[in-house]
mmCIF file of the N, C-alpha and C atoms, coordinates in Angstrom:
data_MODEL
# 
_entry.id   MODEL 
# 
loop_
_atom_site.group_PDB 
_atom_site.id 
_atom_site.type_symbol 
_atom_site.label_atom_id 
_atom_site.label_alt_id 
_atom_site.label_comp_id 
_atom_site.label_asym_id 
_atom_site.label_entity_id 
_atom_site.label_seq_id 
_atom_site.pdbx_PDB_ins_code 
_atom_site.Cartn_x 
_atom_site.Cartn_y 
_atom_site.Cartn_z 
_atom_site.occupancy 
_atom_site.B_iso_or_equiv 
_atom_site.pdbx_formal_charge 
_atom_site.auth_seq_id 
_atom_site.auth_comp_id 
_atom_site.auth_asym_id 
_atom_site.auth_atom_id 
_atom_site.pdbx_PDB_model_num 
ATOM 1   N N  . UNK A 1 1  ? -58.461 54.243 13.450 1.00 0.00 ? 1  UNK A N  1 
ATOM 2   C CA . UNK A 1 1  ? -57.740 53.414 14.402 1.00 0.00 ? 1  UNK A CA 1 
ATOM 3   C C  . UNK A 1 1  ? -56.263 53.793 14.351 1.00 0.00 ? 1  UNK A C  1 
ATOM 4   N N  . UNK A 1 2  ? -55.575 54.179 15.770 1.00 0.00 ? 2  UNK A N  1 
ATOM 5   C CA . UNK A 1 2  ? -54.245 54.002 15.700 1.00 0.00 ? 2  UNK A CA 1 
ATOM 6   C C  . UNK A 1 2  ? -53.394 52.649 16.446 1.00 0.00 ? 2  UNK A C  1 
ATOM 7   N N  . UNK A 1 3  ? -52.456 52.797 16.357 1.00 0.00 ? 3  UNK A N  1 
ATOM 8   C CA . UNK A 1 3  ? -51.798 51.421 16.892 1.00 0.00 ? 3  UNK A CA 1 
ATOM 9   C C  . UNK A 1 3  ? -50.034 52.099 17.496 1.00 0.00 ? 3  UNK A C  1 
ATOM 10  N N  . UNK A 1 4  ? -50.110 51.556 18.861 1.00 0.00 ? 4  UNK A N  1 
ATOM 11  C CA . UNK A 1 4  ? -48.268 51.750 18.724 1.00 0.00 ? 4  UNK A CA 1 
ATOM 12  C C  . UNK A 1 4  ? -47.665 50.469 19.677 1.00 0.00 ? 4  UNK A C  1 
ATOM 13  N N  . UNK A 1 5  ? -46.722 50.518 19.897 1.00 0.00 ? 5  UNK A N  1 
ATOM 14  C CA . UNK A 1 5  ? -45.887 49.734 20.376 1.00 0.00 ? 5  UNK A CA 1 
ATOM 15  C C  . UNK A 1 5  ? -44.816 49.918 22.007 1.00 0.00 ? 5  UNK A C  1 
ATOM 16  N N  . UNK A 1 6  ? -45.588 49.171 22.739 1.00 0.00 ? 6  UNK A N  1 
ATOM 17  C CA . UNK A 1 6  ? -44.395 49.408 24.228 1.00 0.00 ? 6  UNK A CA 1 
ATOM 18  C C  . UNK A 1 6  ? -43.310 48.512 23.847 1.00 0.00 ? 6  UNK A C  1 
ATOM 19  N N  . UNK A 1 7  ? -42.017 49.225 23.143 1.00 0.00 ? 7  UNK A N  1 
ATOM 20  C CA . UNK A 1 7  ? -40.880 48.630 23.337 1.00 0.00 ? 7  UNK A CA 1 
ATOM 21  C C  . UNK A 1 7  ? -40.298 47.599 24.124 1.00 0.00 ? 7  UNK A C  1 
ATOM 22  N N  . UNK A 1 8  ? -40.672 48.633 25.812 1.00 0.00 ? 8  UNK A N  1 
ATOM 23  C CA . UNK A 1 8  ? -40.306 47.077 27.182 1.00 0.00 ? 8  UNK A CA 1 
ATOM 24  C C  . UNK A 1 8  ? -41.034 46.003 26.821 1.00 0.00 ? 8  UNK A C  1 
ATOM 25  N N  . UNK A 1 9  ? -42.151 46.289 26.287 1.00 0.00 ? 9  UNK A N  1 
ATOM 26  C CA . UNK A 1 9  ? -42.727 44.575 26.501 1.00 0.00 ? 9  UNK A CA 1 
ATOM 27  C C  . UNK A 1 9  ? -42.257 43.768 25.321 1.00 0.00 ? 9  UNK A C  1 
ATOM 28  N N  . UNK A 1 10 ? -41.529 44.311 24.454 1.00 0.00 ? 10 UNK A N  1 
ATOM 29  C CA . UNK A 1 10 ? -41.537 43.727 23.262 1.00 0.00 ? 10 UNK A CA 1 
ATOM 30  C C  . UNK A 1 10 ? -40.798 42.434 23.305 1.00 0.00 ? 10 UNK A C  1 
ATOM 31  N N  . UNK A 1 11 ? -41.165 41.526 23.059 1.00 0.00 ? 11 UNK A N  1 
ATOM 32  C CA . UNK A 1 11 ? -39.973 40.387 23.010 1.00 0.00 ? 11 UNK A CA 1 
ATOM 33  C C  . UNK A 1 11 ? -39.589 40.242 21.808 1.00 0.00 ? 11 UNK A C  1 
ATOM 34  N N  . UNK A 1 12 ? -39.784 40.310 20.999 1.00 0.00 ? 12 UNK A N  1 
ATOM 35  C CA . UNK A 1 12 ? -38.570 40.254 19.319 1.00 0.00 ? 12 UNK A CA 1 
ATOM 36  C C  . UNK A 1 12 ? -39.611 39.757 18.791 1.00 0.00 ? 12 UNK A C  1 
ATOM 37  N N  . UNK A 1 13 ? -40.547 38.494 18.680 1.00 0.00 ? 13 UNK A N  1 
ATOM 38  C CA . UNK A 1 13 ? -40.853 37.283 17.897 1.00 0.00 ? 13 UNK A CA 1 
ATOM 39  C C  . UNK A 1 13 ? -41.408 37.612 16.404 1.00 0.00 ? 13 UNK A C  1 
ATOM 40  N N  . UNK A 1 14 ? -41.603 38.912 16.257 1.00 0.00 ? 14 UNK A N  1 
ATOM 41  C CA . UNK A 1 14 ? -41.872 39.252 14.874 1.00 0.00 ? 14 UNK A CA 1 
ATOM 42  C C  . UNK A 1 14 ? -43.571 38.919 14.414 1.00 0.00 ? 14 UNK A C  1 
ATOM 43  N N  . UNK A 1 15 ? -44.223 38.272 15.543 1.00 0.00 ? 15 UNK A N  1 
ATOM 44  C CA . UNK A 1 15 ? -45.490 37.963 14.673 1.00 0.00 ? 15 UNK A CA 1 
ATOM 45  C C  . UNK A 1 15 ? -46.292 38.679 14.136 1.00 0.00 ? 15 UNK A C  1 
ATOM 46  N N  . UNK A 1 16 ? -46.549 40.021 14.817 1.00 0.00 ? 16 UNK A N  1 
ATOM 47  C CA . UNK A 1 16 ? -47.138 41.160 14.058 1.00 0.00 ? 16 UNK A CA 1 
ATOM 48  C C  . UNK A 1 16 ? -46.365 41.402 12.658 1.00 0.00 ? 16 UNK A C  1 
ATOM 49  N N  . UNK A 1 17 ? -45.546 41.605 12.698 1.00 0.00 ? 17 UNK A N  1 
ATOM 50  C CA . UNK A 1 17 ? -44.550 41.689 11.315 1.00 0.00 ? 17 UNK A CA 1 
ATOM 51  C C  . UNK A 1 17 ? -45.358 40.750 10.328 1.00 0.00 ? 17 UNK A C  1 
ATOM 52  N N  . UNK A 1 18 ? -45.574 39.311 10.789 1.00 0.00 ? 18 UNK A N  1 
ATOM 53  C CA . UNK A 1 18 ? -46.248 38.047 9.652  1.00 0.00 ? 18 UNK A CA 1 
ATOM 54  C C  . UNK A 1 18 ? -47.678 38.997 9.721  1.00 0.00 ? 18 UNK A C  1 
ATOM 55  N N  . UNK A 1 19 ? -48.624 39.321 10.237 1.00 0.00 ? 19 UNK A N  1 
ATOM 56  C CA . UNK A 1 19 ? -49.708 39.475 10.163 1.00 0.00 ? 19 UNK A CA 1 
ATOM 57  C C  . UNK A 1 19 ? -49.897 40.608 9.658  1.00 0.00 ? 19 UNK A C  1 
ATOM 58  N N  . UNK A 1 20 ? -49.009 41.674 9.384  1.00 0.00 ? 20 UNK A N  1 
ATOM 59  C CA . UNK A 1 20 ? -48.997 43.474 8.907  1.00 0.00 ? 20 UNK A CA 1 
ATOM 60  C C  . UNK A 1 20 ? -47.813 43.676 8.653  1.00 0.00 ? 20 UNK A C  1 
ATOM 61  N N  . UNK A 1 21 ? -46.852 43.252 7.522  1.00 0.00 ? 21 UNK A N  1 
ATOM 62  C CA . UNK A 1 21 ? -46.176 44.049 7.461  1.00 0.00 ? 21 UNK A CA 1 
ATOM 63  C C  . UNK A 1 21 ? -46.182 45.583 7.218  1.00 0.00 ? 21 UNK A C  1 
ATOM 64  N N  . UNK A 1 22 ? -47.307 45.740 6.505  1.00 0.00 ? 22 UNK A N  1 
ATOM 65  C CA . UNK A 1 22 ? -47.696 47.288 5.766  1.00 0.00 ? 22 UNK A CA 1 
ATOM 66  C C  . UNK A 1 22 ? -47.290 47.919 7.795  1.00 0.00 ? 22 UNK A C  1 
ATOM 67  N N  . UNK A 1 23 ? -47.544 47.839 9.007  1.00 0.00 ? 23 UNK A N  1 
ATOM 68  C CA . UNK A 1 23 ? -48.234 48.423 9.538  1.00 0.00 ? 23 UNK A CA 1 
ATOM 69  C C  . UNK A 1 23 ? -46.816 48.072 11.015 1.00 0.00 ? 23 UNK A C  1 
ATOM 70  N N  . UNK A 1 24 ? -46.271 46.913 10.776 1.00 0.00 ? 24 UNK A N  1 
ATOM 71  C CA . UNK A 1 24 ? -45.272 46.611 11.867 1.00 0.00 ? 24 UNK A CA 1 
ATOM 72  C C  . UNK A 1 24 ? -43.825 46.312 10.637 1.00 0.00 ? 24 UNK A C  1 
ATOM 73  N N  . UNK A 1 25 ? -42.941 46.855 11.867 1.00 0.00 ? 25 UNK A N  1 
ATOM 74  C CA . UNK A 1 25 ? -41.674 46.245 11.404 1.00 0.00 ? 25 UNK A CA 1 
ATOM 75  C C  . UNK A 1 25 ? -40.581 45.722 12.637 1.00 0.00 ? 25 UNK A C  1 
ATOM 76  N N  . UNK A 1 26 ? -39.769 45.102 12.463 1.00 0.00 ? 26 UNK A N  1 
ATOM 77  C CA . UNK A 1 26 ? -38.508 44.785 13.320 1.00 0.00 ? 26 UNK A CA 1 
ATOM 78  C C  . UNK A 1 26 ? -37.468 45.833 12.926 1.00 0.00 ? 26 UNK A C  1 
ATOM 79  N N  . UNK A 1 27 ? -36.611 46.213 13.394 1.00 0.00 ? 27 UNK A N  1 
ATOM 80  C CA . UNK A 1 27 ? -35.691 47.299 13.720 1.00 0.00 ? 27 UNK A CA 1 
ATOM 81  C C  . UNK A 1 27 ? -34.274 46.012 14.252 1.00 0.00 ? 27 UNK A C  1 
ATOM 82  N N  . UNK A 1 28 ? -32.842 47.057 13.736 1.00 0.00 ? 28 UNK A N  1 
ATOM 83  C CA . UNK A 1 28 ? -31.932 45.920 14.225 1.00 0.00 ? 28 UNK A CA 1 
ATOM 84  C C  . UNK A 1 28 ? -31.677 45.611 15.133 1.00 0.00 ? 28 UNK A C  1 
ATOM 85  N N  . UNK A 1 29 ? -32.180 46.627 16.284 1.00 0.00 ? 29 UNK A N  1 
ATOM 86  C CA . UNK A 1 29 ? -32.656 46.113 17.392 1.00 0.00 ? 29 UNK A CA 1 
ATOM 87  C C  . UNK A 1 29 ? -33.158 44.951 18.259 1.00 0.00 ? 29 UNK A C  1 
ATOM 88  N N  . UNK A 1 30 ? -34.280 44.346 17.075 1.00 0.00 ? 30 UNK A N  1 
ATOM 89  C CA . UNK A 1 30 ? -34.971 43.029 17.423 1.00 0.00 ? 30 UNK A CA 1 
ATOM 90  C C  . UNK A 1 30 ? -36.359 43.214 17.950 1.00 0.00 ? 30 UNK A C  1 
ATOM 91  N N  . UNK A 1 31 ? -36.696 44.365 17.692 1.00 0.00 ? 31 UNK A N  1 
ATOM 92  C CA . UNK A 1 31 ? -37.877 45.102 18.604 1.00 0.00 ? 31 UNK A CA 1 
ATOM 93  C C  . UNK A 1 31 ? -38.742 45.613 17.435 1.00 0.00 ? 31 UNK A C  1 
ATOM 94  N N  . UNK A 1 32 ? -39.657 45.432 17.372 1.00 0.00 ? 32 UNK A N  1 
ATOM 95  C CA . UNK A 1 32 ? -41.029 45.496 16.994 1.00 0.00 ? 32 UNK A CA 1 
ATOM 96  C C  . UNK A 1 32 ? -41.574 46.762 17.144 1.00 0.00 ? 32 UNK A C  1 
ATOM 97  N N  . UNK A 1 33 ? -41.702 48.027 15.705 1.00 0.00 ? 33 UNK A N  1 
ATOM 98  C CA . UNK A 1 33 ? -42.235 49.178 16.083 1.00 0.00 ? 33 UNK A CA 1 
ATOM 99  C C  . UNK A 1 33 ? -43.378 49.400 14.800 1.00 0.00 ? 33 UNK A C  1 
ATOM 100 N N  . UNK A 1 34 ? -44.286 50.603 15.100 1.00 0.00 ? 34 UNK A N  1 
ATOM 101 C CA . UNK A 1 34 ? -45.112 50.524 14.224 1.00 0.00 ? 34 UNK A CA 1 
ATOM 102 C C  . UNK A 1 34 ? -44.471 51.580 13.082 1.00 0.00 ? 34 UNK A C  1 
ATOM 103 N N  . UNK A 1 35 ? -45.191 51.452 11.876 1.00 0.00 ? 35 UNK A N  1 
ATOM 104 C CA . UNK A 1 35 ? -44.673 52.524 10.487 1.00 0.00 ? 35 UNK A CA 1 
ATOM 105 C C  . UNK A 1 35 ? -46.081 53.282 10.305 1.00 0.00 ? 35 UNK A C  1 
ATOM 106 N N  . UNK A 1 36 ? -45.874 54.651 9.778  1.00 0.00 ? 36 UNK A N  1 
ATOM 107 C CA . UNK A 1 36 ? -47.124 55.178 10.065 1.00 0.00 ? 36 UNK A CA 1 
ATOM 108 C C  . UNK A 1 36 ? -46.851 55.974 8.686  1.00 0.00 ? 36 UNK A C  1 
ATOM 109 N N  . UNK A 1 37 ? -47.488 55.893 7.403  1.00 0.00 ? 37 UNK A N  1 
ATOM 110 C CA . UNK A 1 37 ? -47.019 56.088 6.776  1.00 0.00 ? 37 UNK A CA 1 
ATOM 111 C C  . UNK A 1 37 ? -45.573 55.559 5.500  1.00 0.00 ? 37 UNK A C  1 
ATOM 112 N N  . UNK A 1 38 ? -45.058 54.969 5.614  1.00 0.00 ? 38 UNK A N  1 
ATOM 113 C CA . UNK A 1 38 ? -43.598 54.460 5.325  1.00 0.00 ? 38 UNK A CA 1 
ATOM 114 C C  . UNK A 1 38 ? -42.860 54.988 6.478  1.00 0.00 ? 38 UNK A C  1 
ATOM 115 N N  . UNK A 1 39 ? -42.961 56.028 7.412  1.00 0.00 ? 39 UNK A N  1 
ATOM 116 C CA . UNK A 1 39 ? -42.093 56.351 8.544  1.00 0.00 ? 39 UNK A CA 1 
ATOM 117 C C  . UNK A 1 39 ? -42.243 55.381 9.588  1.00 0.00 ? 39 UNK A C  1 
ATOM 118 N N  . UNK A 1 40 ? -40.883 54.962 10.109 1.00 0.00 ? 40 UNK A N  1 
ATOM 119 C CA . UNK A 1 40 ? -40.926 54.152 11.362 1.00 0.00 ? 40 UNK A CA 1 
ATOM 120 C C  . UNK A 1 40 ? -41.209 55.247 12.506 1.00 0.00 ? 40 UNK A C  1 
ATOM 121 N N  . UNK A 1 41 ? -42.213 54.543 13.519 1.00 0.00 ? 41 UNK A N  1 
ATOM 122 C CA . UNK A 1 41 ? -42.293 55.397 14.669 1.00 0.00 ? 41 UNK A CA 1 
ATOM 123 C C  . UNK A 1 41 ? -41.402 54.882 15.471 1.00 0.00 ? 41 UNK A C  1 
ATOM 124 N N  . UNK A 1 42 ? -40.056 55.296 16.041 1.00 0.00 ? 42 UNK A N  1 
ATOM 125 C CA . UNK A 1 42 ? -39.247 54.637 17.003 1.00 0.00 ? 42 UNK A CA 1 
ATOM 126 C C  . UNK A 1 42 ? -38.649 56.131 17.706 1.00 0.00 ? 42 UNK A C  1 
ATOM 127 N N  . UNK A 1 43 ? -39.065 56.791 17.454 1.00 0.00 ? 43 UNK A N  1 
ATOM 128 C CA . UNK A 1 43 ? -38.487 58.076 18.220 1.00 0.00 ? 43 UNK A CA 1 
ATOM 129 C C  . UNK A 1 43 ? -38.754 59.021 19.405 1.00 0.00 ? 43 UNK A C  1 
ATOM 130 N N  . UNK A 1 44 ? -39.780 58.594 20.516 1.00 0.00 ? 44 UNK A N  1 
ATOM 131 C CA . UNK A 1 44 ? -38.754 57.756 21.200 1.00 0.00 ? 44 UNK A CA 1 
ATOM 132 C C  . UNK A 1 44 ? -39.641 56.488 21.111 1.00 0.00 ? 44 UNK A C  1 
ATOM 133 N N  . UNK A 1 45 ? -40.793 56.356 20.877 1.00 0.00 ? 45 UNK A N  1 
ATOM 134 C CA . UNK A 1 45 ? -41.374 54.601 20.660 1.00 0.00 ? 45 UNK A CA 1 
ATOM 135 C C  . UNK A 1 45 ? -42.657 55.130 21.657 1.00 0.00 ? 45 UNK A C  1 
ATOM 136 N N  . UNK A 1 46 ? -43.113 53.828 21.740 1.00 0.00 ? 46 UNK A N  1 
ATOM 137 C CA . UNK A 1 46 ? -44.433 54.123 23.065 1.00 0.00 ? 46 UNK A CA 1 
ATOM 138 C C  . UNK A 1 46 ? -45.488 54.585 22.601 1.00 0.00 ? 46 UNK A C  1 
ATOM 139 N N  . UNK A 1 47 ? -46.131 55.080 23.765 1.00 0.00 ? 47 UNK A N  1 
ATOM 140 C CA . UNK A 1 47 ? -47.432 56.051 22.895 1.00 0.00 ? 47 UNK A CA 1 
ATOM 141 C C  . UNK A 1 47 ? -47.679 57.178 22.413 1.00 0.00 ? 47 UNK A C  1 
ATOM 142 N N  . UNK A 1 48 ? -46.481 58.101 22.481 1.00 0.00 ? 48 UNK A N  1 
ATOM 143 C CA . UNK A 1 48 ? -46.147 59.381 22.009 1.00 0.00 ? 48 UNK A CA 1 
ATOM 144 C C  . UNK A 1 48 ? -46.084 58.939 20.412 1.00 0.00 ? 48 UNK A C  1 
ATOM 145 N N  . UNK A 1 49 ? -45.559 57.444 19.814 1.00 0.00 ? 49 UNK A N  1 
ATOM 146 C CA . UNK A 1 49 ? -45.695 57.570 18.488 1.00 0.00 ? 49 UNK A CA 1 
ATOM 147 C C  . UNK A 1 49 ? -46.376 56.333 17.946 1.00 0.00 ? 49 UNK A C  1 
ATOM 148 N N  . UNK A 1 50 ? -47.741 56.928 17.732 1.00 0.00 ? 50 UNK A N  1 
ATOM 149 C CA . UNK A 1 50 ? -48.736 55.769 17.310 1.00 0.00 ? 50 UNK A CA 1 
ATOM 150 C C  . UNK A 1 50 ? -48.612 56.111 15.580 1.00 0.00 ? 50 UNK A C  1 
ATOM 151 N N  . UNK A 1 51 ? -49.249 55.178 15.109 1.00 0.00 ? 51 UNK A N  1 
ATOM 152 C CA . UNK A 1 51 ? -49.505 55.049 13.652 1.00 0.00 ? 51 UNK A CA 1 
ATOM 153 C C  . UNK A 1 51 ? -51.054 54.610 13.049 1.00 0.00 ? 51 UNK A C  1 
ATOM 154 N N  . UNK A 1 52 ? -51.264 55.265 11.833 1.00 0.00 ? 52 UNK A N  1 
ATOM 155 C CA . UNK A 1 52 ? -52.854 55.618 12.028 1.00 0.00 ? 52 UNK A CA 1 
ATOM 156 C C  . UNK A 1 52 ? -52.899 54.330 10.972 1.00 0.00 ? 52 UNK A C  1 
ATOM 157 N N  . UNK A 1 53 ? -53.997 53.448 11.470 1.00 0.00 ? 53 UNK A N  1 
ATOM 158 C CA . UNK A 1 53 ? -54.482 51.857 10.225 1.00 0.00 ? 53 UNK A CA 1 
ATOM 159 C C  . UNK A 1 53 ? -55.361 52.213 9.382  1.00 0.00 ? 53 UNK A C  1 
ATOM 160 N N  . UNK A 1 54 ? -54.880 51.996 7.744  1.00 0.00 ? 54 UNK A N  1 
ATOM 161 C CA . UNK A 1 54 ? -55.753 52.080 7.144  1.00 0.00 ? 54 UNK A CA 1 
ATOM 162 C C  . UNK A 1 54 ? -56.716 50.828 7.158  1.00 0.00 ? 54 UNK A C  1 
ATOM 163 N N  . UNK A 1 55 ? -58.118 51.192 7.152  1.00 0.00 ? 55 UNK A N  1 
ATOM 164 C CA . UNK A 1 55 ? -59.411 50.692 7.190  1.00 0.00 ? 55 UNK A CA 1 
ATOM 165 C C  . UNK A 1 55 ? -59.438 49.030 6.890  1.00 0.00 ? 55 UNK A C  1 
ATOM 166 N N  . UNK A 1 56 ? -58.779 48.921 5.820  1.00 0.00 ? 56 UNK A N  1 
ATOM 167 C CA . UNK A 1 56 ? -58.687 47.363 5.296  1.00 0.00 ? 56 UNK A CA 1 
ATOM 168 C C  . UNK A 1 56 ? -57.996 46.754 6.508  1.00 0.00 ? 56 UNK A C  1 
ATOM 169 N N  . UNK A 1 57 ? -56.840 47.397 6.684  1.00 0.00 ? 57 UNK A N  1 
ATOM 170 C CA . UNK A 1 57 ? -55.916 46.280 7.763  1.00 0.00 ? 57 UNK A CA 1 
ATOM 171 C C  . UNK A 1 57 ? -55.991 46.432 8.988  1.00 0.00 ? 57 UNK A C  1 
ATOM 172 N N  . UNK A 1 58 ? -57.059 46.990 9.624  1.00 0.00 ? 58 UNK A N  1 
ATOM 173 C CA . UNK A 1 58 ? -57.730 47.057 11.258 1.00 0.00 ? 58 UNK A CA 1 
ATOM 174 C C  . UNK A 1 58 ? -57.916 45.564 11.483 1.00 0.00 ? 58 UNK A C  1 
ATOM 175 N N  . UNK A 1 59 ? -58.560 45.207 10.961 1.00 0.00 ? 59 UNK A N  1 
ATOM 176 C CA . UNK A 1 59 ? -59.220 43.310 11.526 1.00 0.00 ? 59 UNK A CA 1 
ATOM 177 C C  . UNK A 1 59 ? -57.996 42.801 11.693 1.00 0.00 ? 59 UNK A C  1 
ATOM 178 N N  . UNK A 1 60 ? -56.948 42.888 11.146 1.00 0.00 ? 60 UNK A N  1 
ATOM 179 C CA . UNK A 1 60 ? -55.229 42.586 10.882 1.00 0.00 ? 60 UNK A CA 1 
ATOM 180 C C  . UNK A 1 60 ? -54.517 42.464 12.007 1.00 0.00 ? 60 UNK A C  1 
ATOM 181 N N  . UNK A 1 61 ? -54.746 43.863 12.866 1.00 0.00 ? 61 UNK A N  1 
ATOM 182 C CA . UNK A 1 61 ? -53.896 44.810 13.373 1.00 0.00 ? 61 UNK A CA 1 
ATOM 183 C C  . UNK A 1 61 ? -54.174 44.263 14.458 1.00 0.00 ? 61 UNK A C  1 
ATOM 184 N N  . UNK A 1 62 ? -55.609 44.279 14.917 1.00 0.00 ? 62 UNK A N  1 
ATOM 185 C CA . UNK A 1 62 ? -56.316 43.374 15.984 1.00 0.00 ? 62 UNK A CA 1 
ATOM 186 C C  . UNK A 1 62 ? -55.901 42.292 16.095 1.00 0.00 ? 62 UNK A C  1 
ATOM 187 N N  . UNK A 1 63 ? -55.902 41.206 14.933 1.00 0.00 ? 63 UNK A N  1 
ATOM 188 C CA . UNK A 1 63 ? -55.355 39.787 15.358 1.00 0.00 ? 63 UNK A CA 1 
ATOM 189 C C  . UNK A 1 63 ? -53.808 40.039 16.069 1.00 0.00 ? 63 UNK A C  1 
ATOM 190 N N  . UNK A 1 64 ? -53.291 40.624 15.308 1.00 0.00 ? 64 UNK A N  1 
ATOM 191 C CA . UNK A 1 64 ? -51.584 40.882 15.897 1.00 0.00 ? 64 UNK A CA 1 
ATOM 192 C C  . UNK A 1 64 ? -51.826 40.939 17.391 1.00 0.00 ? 64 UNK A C  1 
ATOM 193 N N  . UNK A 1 65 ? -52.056 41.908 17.373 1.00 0.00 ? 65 UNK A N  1 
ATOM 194 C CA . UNK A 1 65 ? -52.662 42.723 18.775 1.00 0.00 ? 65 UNK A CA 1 
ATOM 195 C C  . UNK A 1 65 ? -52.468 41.699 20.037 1.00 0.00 ? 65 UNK A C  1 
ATOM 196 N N  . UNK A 1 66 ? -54.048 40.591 19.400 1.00 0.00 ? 66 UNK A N  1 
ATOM 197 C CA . UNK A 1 66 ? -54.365 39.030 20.368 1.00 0.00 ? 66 UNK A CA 1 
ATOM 198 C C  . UNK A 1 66 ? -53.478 38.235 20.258 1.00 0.00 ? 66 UNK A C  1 
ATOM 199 N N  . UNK A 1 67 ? -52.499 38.258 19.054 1.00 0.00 ? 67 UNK A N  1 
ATOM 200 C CA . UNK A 1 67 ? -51.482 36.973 19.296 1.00 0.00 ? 67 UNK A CA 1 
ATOM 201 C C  . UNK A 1 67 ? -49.935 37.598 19.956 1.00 0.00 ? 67 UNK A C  1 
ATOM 202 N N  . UNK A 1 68 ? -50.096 39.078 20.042 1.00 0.00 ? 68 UNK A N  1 
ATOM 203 C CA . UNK A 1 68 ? -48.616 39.342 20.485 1.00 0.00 ? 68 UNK A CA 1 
ATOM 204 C C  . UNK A 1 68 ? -47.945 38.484 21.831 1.00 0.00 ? 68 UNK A C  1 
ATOM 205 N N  . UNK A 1 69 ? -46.955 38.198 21.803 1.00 0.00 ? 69 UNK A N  1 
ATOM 206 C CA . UNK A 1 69 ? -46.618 37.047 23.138 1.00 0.00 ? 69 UNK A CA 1 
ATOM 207 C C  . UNK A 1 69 ? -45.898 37.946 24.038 1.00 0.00 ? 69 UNK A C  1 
ATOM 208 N N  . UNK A 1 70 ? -46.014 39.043 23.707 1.00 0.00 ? 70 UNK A N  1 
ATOM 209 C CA . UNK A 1 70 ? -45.665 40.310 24.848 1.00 0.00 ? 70 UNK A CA 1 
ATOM 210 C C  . UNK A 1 70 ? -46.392 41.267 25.257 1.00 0.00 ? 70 UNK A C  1 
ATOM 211 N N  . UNK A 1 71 ? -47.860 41.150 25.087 1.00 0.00 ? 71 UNK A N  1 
ATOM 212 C CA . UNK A 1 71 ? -48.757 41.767 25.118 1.00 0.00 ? 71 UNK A CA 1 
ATOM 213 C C  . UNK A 1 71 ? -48.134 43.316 24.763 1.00 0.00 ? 71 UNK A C  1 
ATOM 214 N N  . UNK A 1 72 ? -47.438 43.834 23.769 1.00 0.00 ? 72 UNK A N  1 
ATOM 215 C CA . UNK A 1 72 ? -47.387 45.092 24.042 1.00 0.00 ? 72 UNK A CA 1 
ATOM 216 C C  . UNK A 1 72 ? -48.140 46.326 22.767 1.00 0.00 ? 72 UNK A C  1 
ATOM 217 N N  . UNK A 1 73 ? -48.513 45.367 21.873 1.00 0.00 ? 73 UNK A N  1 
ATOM 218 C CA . UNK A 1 73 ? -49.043 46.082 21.044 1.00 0.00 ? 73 UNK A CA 1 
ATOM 219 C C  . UNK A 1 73 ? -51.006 46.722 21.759 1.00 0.00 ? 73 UNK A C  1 
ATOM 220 N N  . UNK A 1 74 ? -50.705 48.382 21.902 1.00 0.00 ? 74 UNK A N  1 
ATOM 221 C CA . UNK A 1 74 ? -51.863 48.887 21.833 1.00 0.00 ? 74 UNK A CA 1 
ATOM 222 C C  . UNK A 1 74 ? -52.469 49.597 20.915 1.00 0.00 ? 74 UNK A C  1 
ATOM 223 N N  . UNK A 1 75 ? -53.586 49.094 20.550 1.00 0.00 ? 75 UNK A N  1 
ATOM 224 C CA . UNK A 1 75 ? -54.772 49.326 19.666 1.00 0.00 ? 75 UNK A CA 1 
ATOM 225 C C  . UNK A 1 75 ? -55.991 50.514 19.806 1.00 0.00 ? 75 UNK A C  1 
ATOM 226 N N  . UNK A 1 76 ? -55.508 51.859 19.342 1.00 0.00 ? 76 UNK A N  1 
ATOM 227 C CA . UNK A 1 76 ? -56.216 53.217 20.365 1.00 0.00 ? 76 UNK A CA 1 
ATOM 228 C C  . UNK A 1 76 ? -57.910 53.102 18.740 1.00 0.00 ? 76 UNK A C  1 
ATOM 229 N N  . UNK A 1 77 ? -59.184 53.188 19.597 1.00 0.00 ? 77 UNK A N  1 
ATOM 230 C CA . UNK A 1 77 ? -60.479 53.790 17.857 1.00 0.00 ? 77 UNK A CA 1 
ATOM 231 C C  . UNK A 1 77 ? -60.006 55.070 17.925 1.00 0.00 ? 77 UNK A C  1 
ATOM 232 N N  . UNK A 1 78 ? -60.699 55.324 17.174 1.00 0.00 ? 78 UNK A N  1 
ATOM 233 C CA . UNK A 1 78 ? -61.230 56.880 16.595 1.00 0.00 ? 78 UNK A CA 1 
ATOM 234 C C  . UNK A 1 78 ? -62.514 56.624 16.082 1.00 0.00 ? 78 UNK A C  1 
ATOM 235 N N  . UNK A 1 79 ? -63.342 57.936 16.546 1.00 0.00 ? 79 UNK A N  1 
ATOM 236 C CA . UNK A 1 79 ? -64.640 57.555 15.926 1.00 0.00 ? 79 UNK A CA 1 
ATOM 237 C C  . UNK A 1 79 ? -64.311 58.467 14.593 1.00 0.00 ? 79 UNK A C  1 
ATOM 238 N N  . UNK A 1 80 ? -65.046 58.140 13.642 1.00 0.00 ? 80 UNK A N  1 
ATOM 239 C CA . UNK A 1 80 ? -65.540 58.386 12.190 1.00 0.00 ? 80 UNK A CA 1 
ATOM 240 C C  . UNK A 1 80 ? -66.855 59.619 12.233 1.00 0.00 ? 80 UNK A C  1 
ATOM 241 N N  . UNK A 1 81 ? -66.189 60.238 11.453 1.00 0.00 ? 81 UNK A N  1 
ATOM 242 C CA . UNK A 1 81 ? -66.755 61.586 11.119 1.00 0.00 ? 81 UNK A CA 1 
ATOM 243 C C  . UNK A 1 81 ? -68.144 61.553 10.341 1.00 0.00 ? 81 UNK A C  1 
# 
């Protein structure tokens, strides 16, 4: 599973942040991007820089996902080898 973040839609509120930090962060921005690795993806943001979920924190990533109040977090599978 990867995950990234549409900046425009972002409204700040941080809730993905409560539900993943491992996986979201806020920027001083106020904007909500994903970490893929310990690297922030913000360069340029969007779907050019997704971040890959480890296995445990998918069910996680998903709730974020349903509670974002900016709908902007997208949630890409991958099938398994």
């Amino acid at each position: 599973m990867r995950v990234w973040i549409d900046q425009d839609l972002c409204t700040g509120d941080g809730l993905c942040v409560d539900y993943v930090p491992d996986v979201f962060t806020l920027l001083e921005d106020g904007i909500a991007y994903v970490v893929d690795d310990g690297k922030v993806c913000n360069d340029p943001g969007g779907a050019s820089q997704t971040a890959g979920v480890p296995s445990h924190l998918e069910k996680l990533v998903v709730d974020a996902s349903s509670v974002c109040p900016g709908e902007c977090i997208f949630v890409e599978t991958t099938e398994k080898d």
